[in-house]
KOLVO-691269 format. One record per residue: y, z, x of N, C-alpha, C, CB in turn; residue in three letters. Coordinates in steps of 0.1 Angstrom, whole numbers, padded with zeros to 4 digits, always signed. Last residue first. Glycine has a CB too. Example, Ala and Ser with C-alpha at 12.3 -4.5 7.8 and 13.67 -1.06 7.14 Angstrom:
residues 2
-0022+0071+0128-0011+0071+0137+0000+0079+0129-0006+0057+0141SER;-0057+0078+0132-0045+0078+0123-0033+0078+0132-0045+0090+0113ALA;
end
This chain:
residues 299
+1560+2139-0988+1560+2154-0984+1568+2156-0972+1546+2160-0982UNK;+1569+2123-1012+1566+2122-0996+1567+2134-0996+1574+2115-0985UNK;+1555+2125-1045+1558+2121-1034+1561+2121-1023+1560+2120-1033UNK;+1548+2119-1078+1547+2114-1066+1556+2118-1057+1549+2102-1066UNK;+1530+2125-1109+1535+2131-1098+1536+2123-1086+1529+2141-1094UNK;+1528+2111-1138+1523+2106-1129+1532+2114-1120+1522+2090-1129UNK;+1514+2129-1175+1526+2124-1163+1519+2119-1146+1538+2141-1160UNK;+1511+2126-1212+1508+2122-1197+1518+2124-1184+1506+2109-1198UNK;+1523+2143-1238+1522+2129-1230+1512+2130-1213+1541+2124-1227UNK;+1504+2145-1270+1510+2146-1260+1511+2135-1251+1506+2155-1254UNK;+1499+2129-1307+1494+2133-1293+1504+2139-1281+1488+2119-1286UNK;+1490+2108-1325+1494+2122-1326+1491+2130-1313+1486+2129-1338UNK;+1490+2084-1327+1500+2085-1321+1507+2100-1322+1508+2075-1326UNK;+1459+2079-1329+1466+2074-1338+1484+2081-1339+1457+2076-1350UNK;+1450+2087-1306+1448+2097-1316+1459+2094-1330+1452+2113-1309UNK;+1440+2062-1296+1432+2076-1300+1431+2084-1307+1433+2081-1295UNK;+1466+2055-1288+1455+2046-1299+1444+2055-1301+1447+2030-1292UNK;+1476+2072-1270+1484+2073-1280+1476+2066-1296+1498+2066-1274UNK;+1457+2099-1252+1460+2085-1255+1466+2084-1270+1446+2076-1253UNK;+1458+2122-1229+1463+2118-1239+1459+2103-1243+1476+2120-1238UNK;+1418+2132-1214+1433+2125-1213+1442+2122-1228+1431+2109-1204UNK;+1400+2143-1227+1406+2151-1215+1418+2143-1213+1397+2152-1200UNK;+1394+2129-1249+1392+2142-1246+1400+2153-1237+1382+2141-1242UNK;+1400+2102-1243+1410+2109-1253+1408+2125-1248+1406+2107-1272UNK;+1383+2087-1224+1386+2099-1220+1397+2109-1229+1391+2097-1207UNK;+1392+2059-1236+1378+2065-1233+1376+2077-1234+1374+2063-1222UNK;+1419+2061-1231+1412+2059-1249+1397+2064-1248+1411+2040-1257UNK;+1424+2061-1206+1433+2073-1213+1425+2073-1230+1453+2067-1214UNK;+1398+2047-1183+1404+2044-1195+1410+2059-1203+1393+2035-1205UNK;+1401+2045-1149+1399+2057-1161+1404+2051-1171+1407+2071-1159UNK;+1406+2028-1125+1396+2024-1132+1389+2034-1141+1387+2018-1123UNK;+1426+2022-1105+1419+2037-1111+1409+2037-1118+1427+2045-1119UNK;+1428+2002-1078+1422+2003-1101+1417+2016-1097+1404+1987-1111UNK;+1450+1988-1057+1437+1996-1058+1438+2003-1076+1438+2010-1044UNK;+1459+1966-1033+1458+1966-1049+1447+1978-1053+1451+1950-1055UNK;+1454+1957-1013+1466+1969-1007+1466+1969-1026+1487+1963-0993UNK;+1440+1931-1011+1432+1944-1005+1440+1960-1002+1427+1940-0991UNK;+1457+1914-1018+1445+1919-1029+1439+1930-1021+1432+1907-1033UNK;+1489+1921-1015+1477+1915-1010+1469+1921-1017+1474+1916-0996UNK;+1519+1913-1034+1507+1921-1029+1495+1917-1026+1504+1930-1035UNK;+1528+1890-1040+1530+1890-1028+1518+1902-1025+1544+1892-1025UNK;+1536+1887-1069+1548+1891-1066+1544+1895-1052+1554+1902-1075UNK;+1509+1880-1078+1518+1867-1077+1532+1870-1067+1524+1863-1093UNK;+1498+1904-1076+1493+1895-1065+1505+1884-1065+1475+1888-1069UNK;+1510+1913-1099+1513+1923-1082+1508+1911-1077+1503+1941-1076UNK;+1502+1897-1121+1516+1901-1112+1519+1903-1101+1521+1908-1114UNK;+1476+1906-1115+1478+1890-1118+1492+1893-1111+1477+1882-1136UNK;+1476+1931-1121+1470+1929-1110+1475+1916-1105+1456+1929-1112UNK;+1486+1930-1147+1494+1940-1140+1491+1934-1122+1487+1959-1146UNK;+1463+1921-1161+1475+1917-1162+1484+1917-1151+1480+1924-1170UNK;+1441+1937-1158+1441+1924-1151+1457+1921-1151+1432+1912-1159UNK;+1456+1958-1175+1449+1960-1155+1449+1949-1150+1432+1966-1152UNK;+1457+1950-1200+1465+1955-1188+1461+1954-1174+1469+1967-1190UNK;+1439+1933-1217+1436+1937-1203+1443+1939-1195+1430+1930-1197UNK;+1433+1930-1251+1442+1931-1240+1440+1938-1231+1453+1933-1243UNK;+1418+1917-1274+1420+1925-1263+1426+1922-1253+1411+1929-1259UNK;+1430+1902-1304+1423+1901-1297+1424+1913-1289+1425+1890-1292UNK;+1420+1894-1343+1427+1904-1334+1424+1900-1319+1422+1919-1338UNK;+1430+1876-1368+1422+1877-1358+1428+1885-1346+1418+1863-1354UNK;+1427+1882-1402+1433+1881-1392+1425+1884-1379+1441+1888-1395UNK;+1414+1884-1429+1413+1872-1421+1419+1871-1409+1418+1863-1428UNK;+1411+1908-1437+1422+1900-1442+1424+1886-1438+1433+1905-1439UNK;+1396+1923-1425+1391+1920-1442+1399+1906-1443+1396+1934-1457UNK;+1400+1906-1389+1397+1916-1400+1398+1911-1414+1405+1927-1399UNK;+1376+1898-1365+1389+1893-1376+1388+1905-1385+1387+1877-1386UNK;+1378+1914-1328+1370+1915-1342+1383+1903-1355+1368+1939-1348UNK;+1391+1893-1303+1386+1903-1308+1375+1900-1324+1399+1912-1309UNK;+1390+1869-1272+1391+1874-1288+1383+1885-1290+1386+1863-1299UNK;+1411+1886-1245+1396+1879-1252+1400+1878-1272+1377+1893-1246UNK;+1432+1883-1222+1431+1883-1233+1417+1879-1234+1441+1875-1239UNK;+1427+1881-1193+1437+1888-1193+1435+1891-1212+1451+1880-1185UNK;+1409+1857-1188+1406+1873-1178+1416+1888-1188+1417+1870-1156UNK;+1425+1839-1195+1410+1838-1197+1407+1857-1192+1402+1822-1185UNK;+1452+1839-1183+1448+1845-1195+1435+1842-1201+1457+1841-1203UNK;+1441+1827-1158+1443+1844-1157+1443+1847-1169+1457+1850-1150UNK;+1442+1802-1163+1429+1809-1156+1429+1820-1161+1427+1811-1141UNK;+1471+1798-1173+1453+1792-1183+1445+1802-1177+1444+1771-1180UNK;+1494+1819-1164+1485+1808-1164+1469+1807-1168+1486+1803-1152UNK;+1517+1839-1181+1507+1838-1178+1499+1827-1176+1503+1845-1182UNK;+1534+1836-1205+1539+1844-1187+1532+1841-1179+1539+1860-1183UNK;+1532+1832-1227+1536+1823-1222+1537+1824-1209+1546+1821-1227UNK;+1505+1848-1229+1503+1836-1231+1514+1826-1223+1502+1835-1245UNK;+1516+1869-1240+1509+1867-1224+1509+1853-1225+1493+1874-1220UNK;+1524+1862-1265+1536+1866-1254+1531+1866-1238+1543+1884-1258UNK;+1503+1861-1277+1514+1848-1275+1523+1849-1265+1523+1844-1287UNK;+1499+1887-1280+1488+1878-1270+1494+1864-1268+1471+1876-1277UNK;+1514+1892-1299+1512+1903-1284+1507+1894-1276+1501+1917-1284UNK;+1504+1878-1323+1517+1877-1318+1523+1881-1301+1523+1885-1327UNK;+1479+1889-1330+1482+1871-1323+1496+1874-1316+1484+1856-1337UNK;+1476+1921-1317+1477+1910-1328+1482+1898-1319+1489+1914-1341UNK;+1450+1943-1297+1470+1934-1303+1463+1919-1307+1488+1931-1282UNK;+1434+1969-1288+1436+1956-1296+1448+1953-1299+1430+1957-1308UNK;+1420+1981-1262+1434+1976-1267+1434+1969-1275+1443+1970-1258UNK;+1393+1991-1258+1399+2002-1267+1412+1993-1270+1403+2019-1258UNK;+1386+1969-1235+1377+1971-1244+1385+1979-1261+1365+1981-1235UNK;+1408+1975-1217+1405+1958-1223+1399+1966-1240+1387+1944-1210UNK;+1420+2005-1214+1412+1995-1208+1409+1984-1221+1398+2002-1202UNK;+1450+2021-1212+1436+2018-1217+1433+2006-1210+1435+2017-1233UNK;+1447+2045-1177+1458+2037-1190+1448+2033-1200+1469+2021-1184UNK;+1455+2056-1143+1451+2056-1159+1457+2048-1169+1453+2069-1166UNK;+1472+2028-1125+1463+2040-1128+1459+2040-1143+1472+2054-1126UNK;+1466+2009-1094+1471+2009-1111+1462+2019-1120+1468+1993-1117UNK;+1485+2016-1065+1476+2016-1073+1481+2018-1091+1467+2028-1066UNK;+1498+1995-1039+1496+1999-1051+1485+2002-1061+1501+1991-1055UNK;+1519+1990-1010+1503+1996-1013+1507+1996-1030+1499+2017-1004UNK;+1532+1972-0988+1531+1975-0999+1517+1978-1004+1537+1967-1004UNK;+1535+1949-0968+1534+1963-0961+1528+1974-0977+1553+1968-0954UNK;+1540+1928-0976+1526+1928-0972+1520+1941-0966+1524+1918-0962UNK;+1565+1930-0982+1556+1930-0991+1542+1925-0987+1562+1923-0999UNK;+1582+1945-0964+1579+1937-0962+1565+1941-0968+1581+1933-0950UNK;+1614+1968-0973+1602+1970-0967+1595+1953-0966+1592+1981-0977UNK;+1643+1966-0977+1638+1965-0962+1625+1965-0962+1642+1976-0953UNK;+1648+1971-0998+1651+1983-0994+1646+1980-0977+1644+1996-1003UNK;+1645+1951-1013+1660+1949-1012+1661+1960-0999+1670+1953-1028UNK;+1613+1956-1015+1622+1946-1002+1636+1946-1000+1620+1930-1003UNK;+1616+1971-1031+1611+1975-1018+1614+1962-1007+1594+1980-1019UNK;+1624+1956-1054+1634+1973-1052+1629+1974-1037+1628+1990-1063UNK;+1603+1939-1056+1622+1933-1056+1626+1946-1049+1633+1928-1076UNK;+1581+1956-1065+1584+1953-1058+1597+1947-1054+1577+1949-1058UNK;+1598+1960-1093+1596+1974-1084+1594+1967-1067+1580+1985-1090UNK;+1596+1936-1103+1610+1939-1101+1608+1953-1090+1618+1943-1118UNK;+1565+1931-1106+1573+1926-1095+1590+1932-1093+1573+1911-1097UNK;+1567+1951-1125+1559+1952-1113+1562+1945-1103+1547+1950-1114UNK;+1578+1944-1149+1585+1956-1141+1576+1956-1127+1584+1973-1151UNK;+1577+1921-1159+1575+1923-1151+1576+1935-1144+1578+1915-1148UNK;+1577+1916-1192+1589+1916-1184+1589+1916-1170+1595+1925-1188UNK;+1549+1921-1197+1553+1909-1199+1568+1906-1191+1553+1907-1215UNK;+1550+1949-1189+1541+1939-1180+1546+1925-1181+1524+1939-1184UNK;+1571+1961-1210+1571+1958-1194+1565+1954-1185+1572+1965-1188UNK;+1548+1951-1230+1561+1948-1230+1566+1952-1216+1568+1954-1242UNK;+1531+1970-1226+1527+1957-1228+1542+1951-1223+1522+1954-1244UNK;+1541+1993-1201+1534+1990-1211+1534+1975-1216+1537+1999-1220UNK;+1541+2011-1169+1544+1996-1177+1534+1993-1190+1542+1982-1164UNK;+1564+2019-1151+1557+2024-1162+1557+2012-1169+1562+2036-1169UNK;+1566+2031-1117+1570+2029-1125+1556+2027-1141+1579+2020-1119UNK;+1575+2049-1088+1565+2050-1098+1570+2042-1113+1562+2066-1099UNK;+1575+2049-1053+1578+2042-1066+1570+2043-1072+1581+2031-1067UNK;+1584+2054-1015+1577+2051-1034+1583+2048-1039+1573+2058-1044UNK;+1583+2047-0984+1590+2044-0995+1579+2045-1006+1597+2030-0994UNK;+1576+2043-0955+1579+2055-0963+1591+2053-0971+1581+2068-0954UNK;+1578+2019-0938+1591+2025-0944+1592+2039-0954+1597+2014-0951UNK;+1546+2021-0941+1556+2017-0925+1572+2022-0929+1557+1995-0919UNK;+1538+2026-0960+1535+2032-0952+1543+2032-0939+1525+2031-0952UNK;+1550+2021-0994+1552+2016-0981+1547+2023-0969+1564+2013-0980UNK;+1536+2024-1026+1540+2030-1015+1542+2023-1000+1531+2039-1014UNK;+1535+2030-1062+1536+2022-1050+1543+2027-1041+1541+2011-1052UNK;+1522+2029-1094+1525+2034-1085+1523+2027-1070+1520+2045-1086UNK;+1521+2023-1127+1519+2016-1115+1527+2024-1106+1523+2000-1116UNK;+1506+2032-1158+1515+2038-1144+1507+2028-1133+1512+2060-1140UNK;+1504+2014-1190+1498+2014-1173+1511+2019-1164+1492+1995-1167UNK;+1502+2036-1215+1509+2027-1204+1502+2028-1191+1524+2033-1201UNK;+1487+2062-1224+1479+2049-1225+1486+2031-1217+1477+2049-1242UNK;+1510+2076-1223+1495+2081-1230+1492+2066-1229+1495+2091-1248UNK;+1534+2090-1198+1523+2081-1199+1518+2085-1208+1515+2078-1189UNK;+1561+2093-1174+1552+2099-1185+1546+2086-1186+1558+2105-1199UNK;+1568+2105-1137+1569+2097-1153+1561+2097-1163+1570+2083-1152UNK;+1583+2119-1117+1580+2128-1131+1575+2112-1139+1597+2138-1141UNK;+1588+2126-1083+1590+2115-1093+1577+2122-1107+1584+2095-1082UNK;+1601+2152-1064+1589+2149-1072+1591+2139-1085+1585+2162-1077UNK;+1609+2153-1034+1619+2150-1047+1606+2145-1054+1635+2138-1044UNK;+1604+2151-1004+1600+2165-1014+1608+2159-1027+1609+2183-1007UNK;+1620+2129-0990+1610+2137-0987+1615+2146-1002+1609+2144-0970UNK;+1635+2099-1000+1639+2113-1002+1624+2119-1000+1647+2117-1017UNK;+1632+2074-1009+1625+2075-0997+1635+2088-0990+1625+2059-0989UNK;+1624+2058-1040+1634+2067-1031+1624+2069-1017+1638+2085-1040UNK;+1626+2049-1081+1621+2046-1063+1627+2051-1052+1624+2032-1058UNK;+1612+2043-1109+1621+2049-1097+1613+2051-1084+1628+2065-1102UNK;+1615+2027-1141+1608+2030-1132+1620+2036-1121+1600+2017-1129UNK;+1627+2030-1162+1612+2030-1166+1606+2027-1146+1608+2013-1181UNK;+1656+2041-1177+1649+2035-1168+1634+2037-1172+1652+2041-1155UNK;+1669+2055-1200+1666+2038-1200+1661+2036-1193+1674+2028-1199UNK;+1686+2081-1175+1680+2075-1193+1677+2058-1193+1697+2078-1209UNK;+1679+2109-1160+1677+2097-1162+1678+2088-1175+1667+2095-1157UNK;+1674+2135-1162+1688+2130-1160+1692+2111-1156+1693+2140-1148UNK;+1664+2163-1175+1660+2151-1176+1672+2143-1179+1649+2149-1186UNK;+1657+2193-1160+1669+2183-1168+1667+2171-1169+1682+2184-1163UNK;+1646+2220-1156+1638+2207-1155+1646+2197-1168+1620+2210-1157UNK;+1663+2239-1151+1661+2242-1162+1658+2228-1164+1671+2249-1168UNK;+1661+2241-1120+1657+2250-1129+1654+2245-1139+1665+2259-1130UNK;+1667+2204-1115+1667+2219-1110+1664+2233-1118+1679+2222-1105UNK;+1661+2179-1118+1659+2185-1126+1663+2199-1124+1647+2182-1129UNK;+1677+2154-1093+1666+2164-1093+1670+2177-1106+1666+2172-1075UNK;+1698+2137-1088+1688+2133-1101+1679+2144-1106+1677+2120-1096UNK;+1704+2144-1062+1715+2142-1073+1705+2141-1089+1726+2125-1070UNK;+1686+2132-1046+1684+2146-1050+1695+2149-1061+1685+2155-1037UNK;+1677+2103-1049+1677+2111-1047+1681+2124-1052+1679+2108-1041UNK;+1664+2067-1069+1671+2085-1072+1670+2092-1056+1659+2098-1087UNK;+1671+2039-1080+1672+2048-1065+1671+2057-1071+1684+2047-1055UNK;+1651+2025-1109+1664+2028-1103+1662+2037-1089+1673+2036-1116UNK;+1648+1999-1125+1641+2001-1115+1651+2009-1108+1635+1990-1110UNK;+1641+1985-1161+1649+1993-1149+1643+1999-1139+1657+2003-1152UNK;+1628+1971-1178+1623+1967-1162+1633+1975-1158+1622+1950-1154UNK;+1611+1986-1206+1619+1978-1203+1621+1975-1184+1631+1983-1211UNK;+1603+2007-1221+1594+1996-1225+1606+1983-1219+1589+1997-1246UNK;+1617+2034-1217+1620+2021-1234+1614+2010-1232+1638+2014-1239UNK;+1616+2067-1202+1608+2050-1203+1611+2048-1218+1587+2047-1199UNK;+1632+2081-1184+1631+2081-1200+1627+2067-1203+1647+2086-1209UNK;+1623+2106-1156+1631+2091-1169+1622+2091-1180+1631+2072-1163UNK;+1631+2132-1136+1625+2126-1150+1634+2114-1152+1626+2137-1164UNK;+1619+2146-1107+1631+2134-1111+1620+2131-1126+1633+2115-1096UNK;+1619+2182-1096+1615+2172-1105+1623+2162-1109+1611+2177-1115UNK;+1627+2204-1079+1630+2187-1074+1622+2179-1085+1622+2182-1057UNK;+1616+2225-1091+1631+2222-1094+1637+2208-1090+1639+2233-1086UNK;+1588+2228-1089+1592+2222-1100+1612+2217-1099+1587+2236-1113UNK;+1574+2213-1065+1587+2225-1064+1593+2219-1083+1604+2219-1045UNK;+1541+2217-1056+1553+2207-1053+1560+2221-1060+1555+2188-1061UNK;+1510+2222-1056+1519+2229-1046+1536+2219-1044+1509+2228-1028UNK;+1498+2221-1083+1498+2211-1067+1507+2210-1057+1499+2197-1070UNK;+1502+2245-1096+1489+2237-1093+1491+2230-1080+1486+2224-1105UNK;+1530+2245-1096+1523+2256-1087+1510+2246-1081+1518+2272-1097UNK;+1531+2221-1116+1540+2221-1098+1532+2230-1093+1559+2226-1096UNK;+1521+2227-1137+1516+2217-1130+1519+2219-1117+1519+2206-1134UNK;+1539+2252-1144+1526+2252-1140+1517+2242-1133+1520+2254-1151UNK;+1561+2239-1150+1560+2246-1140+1548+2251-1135+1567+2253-1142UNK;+1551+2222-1171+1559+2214-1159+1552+2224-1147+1580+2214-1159UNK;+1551+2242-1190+1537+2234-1188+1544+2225-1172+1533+2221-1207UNK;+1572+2251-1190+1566+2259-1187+1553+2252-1181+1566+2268-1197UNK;+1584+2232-1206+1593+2236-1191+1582+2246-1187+1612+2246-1192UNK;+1574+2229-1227+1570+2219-1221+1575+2223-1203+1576+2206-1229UNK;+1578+2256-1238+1565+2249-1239+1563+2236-1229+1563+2244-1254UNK;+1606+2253-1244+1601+2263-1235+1591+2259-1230+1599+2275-1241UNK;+1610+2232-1259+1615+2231-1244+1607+2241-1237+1630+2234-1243UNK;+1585+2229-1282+1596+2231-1279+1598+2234-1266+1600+2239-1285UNK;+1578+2194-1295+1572+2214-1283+1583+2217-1287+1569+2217-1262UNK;+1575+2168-1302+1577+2176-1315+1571+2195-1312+1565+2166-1329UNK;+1579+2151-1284+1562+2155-1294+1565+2165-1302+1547+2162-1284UNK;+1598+2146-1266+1599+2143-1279+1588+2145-1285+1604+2130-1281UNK;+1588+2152-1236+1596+2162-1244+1602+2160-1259+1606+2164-1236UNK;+1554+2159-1228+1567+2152-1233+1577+2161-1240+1562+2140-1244UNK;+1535+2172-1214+1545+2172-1208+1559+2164-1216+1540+2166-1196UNK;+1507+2193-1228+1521+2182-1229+1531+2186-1225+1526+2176-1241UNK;+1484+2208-1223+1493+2205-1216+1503+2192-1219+1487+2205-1205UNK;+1464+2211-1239+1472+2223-1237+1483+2220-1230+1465+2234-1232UNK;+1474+2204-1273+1467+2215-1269+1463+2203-1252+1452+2222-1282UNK;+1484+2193-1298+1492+2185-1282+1485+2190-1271+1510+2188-1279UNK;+1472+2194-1318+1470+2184-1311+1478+2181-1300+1469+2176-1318UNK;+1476+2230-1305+1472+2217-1318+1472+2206-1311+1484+2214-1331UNK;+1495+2237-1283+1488+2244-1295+1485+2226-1299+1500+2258-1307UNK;+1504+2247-1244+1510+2236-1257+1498+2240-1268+1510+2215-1253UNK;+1505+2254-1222+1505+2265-1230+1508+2261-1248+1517+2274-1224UNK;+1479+2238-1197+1486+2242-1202+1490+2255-1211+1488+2234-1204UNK;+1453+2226-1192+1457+2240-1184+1474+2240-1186+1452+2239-1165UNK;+1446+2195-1200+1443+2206-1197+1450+2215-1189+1435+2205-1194UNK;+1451+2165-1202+1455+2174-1214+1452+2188-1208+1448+2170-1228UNK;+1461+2157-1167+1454+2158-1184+1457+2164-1194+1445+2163-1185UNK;+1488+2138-1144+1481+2153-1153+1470+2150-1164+1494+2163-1162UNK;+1482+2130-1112+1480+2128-1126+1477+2139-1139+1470+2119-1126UNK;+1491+2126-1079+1483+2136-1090+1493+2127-1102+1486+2159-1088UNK;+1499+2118-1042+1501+2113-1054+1493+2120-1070+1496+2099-1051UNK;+1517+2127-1013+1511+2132-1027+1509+2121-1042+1521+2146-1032UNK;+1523+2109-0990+1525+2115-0998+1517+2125-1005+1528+2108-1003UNK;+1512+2110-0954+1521+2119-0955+1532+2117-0974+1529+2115-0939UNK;+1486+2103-0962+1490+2119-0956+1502+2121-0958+1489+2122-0941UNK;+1468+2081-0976+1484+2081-0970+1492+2097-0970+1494+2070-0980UNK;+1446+2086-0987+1445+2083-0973+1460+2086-0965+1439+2066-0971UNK;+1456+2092-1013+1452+2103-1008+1453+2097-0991+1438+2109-1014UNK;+1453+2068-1022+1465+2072-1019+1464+2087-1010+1472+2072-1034UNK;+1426+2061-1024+1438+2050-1016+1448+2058-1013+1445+2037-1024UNK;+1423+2082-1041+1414+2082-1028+1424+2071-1018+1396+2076-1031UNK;+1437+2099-1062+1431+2086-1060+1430+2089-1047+1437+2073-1064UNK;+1435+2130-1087+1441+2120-1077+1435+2109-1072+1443+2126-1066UNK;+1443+2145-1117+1433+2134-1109+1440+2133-1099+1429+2119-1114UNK;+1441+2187-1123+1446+2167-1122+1435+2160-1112+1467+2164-1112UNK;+1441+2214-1138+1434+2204-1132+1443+2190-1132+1421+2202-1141UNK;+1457+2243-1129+1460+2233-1136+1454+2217-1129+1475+2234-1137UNK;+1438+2252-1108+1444+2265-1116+1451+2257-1130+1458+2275-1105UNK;+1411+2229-1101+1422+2239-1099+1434+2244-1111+1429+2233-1087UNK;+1388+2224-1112+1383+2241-1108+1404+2245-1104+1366+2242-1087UNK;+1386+2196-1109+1387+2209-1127+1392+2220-1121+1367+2215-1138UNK;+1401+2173-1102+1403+2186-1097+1399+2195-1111+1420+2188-1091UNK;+1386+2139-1099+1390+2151-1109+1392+2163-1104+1380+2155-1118UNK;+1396+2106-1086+1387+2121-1082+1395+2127-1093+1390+2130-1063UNK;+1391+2075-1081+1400+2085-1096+1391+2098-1090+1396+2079-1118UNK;+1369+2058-1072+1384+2059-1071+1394+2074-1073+1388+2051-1081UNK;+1348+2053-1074+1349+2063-1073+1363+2068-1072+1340+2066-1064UNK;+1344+2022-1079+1346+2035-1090+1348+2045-1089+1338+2039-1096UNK;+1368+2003-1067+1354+2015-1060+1357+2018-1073+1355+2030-1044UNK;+1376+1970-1058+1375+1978-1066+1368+1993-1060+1369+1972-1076UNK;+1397+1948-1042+1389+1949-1044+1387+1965-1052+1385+1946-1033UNK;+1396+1910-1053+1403+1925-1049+1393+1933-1051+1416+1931-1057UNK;+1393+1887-1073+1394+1884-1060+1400+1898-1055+1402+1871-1056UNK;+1388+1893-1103+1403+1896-1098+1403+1889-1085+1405+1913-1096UNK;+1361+1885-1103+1373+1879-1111+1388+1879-1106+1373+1885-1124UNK;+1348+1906-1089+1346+1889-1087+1361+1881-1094+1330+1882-1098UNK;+1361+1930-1096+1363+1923-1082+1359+1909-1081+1355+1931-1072UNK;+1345+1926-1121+1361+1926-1117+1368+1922-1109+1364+1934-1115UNK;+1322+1927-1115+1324+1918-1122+1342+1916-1118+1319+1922-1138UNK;+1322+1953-1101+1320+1943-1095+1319+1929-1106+1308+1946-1087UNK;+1326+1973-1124+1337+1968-1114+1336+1956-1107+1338+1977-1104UNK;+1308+1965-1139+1321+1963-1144+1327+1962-1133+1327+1972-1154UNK;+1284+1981-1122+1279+1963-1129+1295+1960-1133+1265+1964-1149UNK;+1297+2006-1122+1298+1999-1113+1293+1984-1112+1293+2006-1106UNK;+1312+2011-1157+1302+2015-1142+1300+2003-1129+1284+2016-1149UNK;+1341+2033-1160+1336+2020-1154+1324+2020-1150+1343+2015-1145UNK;+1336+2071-1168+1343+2059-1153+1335+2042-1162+1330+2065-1126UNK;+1348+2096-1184+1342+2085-1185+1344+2074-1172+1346+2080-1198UNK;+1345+2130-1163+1355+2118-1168+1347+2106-1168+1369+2116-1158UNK;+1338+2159-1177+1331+2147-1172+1341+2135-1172+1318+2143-1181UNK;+1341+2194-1185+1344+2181-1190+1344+2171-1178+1358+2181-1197UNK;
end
C-alpha cells in the first residue's frame, strides 16, 4: 500500500500562497516495520526526539476498525486496544508504560504532564478535557488521537520542549495553536526557537462544511487568508451552498500570526480522506472507523 501525497504543482502553489515552505517528500512510510508508521523528515532532523504516526495497519482490531485502533470509545474492547498500543510501542522502540493519554473535546486545554500522568501497565488514560500536552520529561510518550483532526506537533530545540496538540475545526477557530505556543513561552522558550509540524489530517479538497462553519472562520480570520482558507463548494438538491475548508492553511495562518517563523512551519502534506485505506478518516467512512494516534518524544 502507496500513500496518496500532494503533487508537487500543489505544493508549490502552497508555498506561494502560504509564504513557507513545503517538500512532498515530507511524510516517510515505514511498511516493512513490525507495526508500520509515518514519520517526518523536519522532525526526524531533531535527534534527540521521536516523532511517528500510526495507520490502520498491524494491529489485532476486526471489521471496520481492522487492524489497528487505538481509540478507546469505537466500540473494542480494552484488551484490543491495550494490545494494539503495545504493539505500536515495540514497533518504535518506546515503553508502552510511559504512555500520556487525553481525551480531546474540540477545545484549547493545554496541559504540563510528567510522569504522574504516565499510563503504566494497564495504559490508563488520566487526562480528561485536554486536547493538548506539553513537557520536557525525557522518555514519557505523548498519545493523542486523530481521524481527520489536524495534529499539530511542536518542538523547541534549544529548551527541549514538546507538544502535541489536536486541532479540529473548532480548536483551530479557538486557537489551540497559539495557546500551545503561550505554553512554550510561559515555559521560557523564545518563539522563534519553535519548530512545528502540521500533520495528517483532511485536506481542502475531501472537507466540506456548511455556511455556518465557514462564518466562524470568517470572523477569526482576515479577508486575504480566508481567500486561501475557505472556497466555495458544490450547492446541493436543496439549494444549499456548501464550502471547503483548508485546515492546514488555517492552522499555518495562526502559527505564523502567533510568531512561528515560516521556515520552522513544516506540512505533512497526507490527506487521512485520501488515504482512508491506510489511514482512519472519520468523513470517509462516514464515522465508522478507528482512531489515529500521534507519538512524541525526547528520548
Amino acid at each position: 500500500m502507496e500513500l496518496k501525497r500532494k503533487s508537487r504543482e500543489e505544493f508549490m502553489a502552497a508555498a506561494k500562497e502560504y509564504g513557507g515552505y513545503y517538500d512532498e517528500e515530507e511524510t516517510v512510510f515505514e511498511k516493512k516495520a513490525p507495526v508500520p508508521y509515518l514519520h517526518f523528515r523536519s522532525f526526524d532532523r531533531q535527534k534527540w526526539l521521536q516523532l511517528t504516526f500510526s495507520t490502520r495497519l498491524g494491529g489485532v482490531s476486526k471489521g471496520y476498525l481492522s487492524s489497528l485502533n487505538l481509540g478507546w470509545d469505537r466500540g473494542e474492547s480494552r484488551e484490543n486496544v491495550c494490545e494494539n498500543y503495545r504493539r505500536y510501542c515495540v514497533s518504535i522502540g518506546g515503553d508502552a508504560d510511559k504512555l500520556i493519554l487525553s481525551d480531546q473535546i474540540h477545545e484549547t486545554t493545554v496541559c504540563y504532564v510528567d510522569e504522574k500522568y504516565c499510563g503504566g501497565t494497564d495504559i490508563e488514560k488520566k487526562l480528561k478535557g485536554v486536547d493538548g500536552m506539553i513537557t520536557d520529561i525525557p522518555e514519557v510518550l505523548l498519545a493523542t488521537s486523530f481521524a481527520d483532526c489536524v495534529p499539530l506537533f511542536f518542538c523547541d530545540p534549544k529548551k527541549k520542549i514538546i507538544a502535541s496538540s489536536h486541532s479540529g475545526w473548532k480548536g483551530t477557530v479557538a486557537e489551540i495553536g497559539k495557546c500551545t505556543v503561550q505554553k512554550f513561552q510561559d515555559m521560557g522558550s523564545a518563539v522563534e526557537d519553535i519548530q512545528v509540524l502540521i500533520g495528517p489530517s483532511i485536506c481542502q479538497e475531501c472537507y466540506e462544511v456548511s455556511a455556518d462553519v465557514a462564518g466562524k472562520f470568517a470572523e477569526v480570520y482576515d479577508k486575504p487568508e480566508i481567500g486561501q482558507i475557505i472556497k466555495k463548494g458544490r450547492v446541493t438538491s436543496e439549494g444549499e451552498q456548501k464550502y471547503q475548508l483548508d485546515l492546514w492553511a488555517a492552522n499555518w495562518f495562526q502559527l505564523k500570526r502567533a510568531g512561528i517563523v515560516p521556515e520552522h512551519m513544516h506540512l505533512a502534506g497526507i490527506c487521512t480522506c485520501c488515504n482512508h485505506g491506510l489511514l482512519f478518516s472519520h468523513r470517509a467512512s462516514h464515522g465508522k472507523r478507528g482512531n489515529l494516534n500521534g507519538f512524541l518524544r525526547i528520548r
